[in-house]
C-alpha positions in Angstrom: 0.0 0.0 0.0 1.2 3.5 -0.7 1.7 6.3 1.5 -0.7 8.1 -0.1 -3.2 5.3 0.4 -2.5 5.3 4.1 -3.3 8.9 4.2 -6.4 8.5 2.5 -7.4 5.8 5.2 -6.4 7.8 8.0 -8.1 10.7 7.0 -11.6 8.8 6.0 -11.5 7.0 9.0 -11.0 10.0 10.8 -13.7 12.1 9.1 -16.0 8.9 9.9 -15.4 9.1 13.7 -15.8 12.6 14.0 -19.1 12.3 11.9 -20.2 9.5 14.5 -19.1 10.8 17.8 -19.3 14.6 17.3 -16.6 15.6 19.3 -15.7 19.1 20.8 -12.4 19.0 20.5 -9.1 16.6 19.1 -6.4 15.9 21.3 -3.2 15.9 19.4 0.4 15.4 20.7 2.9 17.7 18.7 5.9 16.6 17.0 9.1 16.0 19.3 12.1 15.3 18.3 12.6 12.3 16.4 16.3 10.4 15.9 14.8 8.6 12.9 14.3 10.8 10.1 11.9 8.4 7.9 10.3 7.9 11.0 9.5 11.7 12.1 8.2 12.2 8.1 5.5 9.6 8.1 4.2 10.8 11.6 4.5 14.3 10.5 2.4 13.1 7.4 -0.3 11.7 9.5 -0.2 14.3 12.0 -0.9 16.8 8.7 -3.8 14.8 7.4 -5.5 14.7 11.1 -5.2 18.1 11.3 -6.7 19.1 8.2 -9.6 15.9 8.9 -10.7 18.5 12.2 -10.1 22.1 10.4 -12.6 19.9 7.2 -15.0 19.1 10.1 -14.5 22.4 12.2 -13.8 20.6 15.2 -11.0 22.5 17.2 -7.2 21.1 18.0 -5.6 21.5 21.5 -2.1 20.0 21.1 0.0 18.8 23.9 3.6 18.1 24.4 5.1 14.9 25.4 6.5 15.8 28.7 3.2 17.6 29.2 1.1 15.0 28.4 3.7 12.8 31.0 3.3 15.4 33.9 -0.1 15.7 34.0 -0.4 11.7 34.9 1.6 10.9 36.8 3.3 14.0 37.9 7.0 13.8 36.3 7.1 15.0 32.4 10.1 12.3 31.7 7.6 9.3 32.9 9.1 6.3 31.1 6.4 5.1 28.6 5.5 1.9 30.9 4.4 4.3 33.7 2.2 6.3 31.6 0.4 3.2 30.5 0.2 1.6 34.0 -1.6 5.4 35.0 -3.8 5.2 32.1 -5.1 1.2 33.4 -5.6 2.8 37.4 -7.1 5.9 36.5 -9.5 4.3 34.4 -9.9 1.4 36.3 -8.6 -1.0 33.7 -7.6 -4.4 34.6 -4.4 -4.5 32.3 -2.3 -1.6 30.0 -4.0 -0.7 27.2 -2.6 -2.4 24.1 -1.2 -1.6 21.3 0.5 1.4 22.8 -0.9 3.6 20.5 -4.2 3.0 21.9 -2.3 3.6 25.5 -1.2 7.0 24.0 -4.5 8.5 22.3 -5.7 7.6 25.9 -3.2 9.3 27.7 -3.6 12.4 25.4 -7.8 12.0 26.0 -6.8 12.5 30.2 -4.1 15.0 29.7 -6.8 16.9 27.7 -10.0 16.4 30.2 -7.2 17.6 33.3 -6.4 20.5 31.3 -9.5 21.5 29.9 -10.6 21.4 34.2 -7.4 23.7 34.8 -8.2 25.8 32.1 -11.8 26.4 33.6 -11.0 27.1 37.2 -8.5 29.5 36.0 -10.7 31.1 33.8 -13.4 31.8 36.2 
């Protein structure tokens, strides 16, 4: 399959969910650093077609860094990856880590979001 091709099912599959679910807002982690270059392009790529998918559907983007994402569960921004995931199973009462870890991730990004979005409304009142 061709990058293109991927793109194209990432962004359908994307503009399908948001046409189901109808959410307020996507939770996206920004781009960090990445020692593999072909690496960084193909998640910059997808990053660029989910971001376009919300501005299509007019559904907002709050982007969050890593280390933020880190220190809002479990209180230290350079959490190793295994103690985000354990967070992600207590705080939602899971009975084992969320598998594969990109399904870990968008979770951690949905809680790093919902704490903020509370912060952000306390402050603002």
């Amino acid at each position: 399959m061709s990058v293109g091709q991927r793109l194209l099912i990432i962004r359908s599959d994307l503009l399908s969910l948001i046409d189901e679910y109808k959410p307020d807002v996507l939770a996206v982690e920004t781009l960090f650093f990445c020692k593999n270059a072909r690496t960084a392009m193909s998640v910059a790529q997808a990053r660029g077609v989910i971001l376009e998918a919300a501005e299509c559907k007019s559904v907002p983007v709050k982007e969050y860094t890593p280390m933020q994402v880190k220190l809002h569960l479990t209180g230290f921004g350079r959490s190793d990856k295994r103690v985000v995931q354990d967070m992600i199973a207590r705080l939602l009462e899971l009975p084992a880590i969320i598998r594969p870890d990109d399904a870990s991730d968008a979770l951690a990004l949905a809680v790093c979001h919902a704490r903020m979005s509370v912060i952000d409304s306390v402050s603002s009142a």
